[in-house]
Backbone as ProteinMPNN parsed JSONL, in Angstrom:
{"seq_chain_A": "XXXXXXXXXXXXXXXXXXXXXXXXXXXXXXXXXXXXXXXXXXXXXXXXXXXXXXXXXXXXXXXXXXXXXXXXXXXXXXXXXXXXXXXXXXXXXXXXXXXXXXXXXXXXXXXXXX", "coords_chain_A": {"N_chain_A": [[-1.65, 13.072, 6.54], [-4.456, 14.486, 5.174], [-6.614, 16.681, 6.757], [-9.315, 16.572, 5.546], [-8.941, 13.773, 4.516], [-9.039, 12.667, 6.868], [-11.358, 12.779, 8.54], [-13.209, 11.577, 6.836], [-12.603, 8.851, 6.962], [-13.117, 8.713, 10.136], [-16.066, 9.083, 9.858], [-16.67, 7.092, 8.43], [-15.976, 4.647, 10.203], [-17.42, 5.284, 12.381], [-19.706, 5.054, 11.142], [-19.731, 2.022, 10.739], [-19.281, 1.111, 13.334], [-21.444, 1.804, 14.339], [-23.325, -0.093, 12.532], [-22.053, -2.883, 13.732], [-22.797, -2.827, 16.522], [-25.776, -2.1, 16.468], [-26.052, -4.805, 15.579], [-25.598, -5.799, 18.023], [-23.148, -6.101, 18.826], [-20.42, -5.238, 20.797], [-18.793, -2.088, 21.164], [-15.316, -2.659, 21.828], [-12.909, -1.2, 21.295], [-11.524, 1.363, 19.846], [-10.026, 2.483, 17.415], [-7.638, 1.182, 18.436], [-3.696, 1.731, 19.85], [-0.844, 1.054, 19.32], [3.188, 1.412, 19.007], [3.817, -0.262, 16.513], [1.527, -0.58, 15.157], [-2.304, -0.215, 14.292], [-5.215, -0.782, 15.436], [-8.445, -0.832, 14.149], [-10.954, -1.097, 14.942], [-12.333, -2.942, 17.688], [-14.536, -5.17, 18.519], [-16.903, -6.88, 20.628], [-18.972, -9.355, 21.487], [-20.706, -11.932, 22.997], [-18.65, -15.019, 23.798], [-17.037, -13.871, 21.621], [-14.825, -12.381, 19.706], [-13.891, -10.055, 17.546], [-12.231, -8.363, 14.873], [-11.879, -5.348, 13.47], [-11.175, -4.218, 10.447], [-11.407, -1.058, 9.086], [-12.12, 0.558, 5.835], [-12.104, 3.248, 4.132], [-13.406, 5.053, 1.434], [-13.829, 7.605, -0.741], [-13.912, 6.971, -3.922], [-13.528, 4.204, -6.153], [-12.021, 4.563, -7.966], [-8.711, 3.887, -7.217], [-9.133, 1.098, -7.076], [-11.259, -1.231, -5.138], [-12.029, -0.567, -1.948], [-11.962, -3.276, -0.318], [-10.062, -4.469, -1.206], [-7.54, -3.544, -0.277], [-6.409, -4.769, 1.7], [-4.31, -5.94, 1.878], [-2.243, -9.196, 2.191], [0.188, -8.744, 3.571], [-0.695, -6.645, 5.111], [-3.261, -8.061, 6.881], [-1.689, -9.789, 8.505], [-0.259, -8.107, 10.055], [-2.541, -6.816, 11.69], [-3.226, -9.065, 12.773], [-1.206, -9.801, 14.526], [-1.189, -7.008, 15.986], [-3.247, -7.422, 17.107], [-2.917, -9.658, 19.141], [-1.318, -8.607, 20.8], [-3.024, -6.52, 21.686], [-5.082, -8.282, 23.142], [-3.334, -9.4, 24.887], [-2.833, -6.454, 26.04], [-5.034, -6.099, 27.088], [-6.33, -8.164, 29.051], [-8.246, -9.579, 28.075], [-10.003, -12.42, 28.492], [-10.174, -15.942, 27.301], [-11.228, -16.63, 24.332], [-13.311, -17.141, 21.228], [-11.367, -15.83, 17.897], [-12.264, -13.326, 15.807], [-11.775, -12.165, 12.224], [-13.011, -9.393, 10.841], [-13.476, -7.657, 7.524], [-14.672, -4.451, 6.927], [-16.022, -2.384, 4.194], [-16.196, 1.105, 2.725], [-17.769, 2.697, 0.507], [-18.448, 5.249, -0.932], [-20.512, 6.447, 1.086], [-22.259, 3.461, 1.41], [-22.213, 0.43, 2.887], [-20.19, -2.117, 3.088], [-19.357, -5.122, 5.027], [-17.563, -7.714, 5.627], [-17.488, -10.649, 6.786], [-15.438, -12.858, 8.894], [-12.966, -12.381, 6.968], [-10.282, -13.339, 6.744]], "CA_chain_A": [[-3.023, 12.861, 6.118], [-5.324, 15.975, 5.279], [-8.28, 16.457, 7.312], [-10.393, 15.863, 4.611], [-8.971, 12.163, 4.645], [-9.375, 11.985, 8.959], [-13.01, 13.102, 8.883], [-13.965, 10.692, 5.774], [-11.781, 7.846, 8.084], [-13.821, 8.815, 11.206], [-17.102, 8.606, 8.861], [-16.991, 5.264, 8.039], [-15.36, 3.933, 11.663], [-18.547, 5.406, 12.986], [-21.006, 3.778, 10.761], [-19.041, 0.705, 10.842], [-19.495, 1.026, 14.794], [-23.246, 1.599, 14.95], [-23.64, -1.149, 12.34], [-21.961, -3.771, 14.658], [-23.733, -1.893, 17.784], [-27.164, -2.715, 15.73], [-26.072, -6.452, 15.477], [-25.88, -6.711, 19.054], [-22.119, -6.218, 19.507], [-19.934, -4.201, 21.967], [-17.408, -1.587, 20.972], [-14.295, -3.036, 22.891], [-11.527, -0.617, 21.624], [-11.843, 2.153, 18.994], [-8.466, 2.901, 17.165], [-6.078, 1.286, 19.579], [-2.467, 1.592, 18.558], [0.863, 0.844, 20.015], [4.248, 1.802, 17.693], [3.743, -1.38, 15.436], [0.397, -0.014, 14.159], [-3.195, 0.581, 15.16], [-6.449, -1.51, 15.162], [-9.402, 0.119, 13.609], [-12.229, -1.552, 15.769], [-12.504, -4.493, 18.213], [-15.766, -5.472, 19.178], [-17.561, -8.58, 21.631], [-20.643, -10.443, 22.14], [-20.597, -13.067, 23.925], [-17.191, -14.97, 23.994], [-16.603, -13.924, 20.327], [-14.144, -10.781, 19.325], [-14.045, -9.564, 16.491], [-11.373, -7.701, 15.118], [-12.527, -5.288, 12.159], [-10.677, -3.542, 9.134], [-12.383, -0.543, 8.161], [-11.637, 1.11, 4.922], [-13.051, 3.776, 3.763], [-13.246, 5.616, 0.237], [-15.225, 8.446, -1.583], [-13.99, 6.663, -4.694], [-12.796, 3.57, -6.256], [-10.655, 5.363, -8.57], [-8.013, 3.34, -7.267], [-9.45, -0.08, -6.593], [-12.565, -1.293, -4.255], [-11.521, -0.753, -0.442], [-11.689, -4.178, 0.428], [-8.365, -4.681, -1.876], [-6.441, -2.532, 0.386], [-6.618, -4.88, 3.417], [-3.191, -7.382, 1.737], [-1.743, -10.498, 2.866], [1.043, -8.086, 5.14], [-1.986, -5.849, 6.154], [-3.627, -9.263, 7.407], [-0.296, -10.386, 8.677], [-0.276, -6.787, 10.71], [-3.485, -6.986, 12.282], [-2.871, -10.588, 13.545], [-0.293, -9.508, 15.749], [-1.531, -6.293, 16.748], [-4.503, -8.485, 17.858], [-2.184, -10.742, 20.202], [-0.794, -7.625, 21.343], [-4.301, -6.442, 22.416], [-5.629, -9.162, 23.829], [-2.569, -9.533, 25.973], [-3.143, -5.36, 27.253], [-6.745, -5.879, 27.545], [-6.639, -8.815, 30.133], [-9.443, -10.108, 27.67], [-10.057, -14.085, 28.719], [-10.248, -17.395, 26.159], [-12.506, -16.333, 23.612], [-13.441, -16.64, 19.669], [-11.409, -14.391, 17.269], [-12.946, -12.896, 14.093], [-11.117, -11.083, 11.762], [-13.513, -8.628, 9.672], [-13.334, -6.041, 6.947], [-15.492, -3.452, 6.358], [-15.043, -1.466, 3.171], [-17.266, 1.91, 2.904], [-17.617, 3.27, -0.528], [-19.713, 6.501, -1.29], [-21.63, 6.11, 2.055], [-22.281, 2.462, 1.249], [-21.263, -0.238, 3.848], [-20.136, -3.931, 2.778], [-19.325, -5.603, 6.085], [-16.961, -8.892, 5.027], [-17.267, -11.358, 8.165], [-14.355, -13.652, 8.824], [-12.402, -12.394, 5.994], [-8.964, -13.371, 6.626]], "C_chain_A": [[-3.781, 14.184, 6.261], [-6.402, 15.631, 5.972], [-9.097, 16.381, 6.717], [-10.556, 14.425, 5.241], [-9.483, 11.669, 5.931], [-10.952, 12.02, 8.777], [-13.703, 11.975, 7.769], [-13.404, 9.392, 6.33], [-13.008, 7.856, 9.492], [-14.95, 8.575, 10.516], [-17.334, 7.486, 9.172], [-16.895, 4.689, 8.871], [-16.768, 3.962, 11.76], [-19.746, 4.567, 12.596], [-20.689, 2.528, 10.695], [-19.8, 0.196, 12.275], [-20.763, 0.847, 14.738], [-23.551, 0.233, 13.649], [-23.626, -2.291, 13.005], [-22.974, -3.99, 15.921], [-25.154, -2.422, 17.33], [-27.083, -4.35, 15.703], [-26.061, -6.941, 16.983], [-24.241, -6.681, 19.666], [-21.58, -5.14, 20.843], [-18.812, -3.591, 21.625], [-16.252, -1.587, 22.089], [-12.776, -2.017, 22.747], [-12.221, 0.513, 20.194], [-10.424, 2.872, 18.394], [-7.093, 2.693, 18.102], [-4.82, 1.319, 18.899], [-1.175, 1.73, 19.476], [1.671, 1.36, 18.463], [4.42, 0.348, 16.974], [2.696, -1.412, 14.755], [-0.456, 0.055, 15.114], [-4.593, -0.479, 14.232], [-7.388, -0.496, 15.185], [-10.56, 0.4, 14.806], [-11.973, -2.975, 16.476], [-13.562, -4.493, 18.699], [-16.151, -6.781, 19.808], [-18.829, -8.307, 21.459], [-20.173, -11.394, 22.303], [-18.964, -13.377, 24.081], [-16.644, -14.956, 22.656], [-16.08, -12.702, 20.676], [-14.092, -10.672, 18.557], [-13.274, -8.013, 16.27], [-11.852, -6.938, 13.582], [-11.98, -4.119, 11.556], [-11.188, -2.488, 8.684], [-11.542, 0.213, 7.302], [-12.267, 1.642, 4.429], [-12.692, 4.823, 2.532], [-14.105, 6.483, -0.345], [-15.081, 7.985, -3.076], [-13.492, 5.177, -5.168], [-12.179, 3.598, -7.112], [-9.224, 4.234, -8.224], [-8.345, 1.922, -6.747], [-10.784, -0.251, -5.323], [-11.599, -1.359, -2.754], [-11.064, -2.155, -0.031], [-10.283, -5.28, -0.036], [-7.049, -4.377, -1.549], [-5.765, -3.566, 1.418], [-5.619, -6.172, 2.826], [-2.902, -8.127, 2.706], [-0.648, -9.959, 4.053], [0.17, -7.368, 5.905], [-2.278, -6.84, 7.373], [-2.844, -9.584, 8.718], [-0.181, -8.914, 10.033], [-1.247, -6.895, 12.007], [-3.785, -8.153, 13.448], [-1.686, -10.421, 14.789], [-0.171, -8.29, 16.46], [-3.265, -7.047, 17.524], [-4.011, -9.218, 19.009], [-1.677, -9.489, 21.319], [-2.172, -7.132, 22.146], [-4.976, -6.996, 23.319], [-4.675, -9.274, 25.032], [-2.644, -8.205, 27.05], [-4.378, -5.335, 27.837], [-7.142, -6.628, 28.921], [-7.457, -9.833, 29.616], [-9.278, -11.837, 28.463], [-10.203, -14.877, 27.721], [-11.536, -16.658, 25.92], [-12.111, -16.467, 21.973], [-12.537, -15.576, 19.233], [-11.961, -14.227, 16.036], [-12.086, -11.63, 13.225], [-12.011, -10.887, 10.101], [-12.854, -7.832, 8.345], [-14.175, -5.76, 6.467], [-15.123, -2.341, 5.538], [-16.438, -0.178, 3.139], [-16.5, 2.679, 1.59], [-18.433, 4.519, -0.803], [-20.529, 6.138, -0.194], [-22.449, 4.813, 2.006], [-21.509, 1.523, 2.326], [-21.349, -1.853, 3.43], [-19.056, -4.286, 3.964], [-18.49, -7.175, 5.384], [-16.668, -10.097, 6.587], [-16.384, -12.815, 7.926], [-13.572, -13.661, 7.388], [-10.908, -13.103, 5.495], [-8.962, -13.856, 7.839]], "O_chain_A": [[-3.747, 14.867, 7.285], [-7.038, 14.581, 5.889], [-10.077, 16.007, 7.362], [-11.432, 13.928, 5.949], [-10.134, 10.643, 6.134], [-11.592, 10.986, 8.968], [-14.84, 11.588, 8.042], [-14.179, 8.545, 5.885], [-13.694, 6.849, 9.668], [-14.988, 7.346, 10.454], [-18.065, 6.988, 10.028], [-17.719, 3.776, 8.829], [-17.439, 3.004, 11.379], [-20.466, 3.793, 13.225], [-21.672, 1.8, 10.557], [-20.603, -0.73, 12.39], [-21.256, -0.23, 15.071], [-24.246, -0.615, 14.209], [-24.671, -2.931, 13.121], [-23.68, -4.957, 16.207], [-25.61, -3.313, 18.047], [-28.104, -5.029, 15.813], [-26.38, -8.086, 17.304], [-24.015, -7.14, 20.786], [-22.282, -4.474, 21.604], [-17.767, -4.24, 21.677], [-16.193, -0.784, 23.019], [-11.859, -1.963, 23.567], [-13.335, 0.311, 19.711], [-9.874, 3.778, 19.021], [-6.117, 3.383, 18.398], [-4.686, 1.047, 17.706], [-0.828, 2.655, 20.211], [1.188, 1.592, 17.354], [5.585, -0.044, 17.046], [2.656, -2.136, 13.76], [-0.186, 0.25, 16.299], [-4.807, -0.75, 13.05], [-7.353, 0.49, 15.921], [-10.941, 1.432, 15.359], [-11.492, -3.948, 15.896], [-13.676, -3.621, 19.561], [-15.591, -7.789, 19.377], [-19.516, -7.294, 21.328], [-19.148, -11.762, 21.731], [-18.126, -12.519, 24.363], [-15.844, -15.842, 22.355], [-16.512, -11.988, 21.581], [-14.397, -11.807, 18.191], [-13.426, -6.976, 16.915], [-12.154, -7.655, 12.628], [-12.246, -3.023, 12.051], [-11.643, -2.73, 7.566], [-10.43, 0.578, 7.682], [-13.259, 1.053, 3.999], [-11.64, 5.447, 2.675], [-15.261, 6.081, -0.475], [-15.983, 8.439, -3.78], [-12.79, 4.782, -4.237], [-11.535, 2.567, -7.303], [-8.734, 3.773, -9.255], [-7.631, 1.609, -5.795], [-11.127, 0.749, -4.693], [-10.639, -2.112, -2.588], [-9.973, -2.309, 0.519], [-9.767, -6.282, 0.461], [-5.959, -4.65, -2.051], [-4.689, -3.273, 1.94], [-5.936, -7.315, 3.154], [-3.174, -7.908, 3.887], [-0.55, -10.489, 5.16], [0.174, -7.38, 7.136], [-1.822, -6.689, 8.507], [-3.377, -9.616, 9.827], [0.083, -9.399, 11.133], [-0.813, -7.035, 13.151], [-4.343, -8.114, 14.544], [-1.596, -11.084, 15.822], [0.643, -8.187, 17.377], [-4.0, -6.784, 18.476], [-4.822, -9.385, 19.919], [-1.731, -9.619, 22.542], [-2.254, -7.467, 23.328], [-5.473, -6.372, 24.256], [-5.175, -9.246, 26.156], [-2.588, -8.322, 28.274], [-4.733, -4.715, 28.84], [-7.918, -6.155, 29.751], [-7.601, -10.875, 30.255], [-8.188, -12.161, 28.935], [-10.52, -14.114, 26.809], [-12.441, -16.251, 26.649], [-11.051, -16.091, 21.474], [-12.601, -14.491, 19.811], [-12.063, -15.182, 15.265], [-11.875, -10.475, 13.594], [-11.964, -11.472, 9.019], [-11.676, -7.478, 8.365], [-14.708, -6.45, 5.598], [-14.265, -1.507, 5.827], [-17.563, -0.525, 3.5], [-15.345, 3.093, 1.491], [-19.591, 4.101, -0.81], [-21.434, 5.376, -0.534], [-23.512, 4.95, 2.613], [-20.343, 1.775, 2.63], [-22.339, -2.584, 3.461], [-17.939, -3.775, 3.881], [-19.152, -7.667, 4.47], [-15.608, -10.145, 7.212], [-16.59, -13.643, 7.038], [-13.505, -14.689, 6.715], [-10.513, -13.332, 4.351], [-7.898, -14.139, 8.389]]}, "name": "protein", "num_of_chains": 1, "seq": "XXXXXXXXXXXXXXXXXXXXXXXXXXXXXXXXXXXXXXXXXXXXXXXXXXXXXXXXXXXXXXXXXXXXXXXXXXXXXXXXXXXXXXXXXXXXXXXXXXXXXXXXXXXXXXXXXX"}
């Protein structure tokens, strides 16, 4: 990945983050990642988590971001989520599984997508 792509990746995480952060949530992990992949964002309030997709694009040249996030993506995420929850210690709680797609500095937030 060129550093172009990391810094336009970090971008969007960030405003992703302070969007949530503005709703009231709590950034609980920020790119975690074991060797079976890597969660973008996990965030809490209260006993909800929220597990969230971000995707981020300077074009949609090849399709709208939130097209990226397939049925194995999904399928991915769901069990790096179990995986998480089990290093975290977290306790019985809500899960939510977001995606946030960020187009040209634009943010569409997709709650309980998948």
């Amino acid at each position: 990945m060129t550093a172009g792509r990391q810094a336009l990746g970090a971008h969007g995480e960030a405003l992703v983050a302070r969007w949530y952060e503005e709703q009231g949530y709590t950034v609980l992990a920020r790119n975690w990642g074991v060797a079976e992949g890597e969660l973008d964002l996990v965030l809490g309030r209260d006993r909800l988590v929220v597990v969230c997709e971000v995707k981020t694009r300077s074009t949609d040249r090849f399709g709208s971001p939130l097209e990226a996030v397939t049925a194995l993506k999904q399928r991915r995420i769901r069990r790096l989520t179990a995986l998480w929850l089990s290093a975290s210690g977290h306790g019985p709680c809500q899960i939510r599984f977001d995606v946030a797609a960020v187009l040209r500095g634009q943010l569409d937030v997709v709650e309980d997508a998948f």
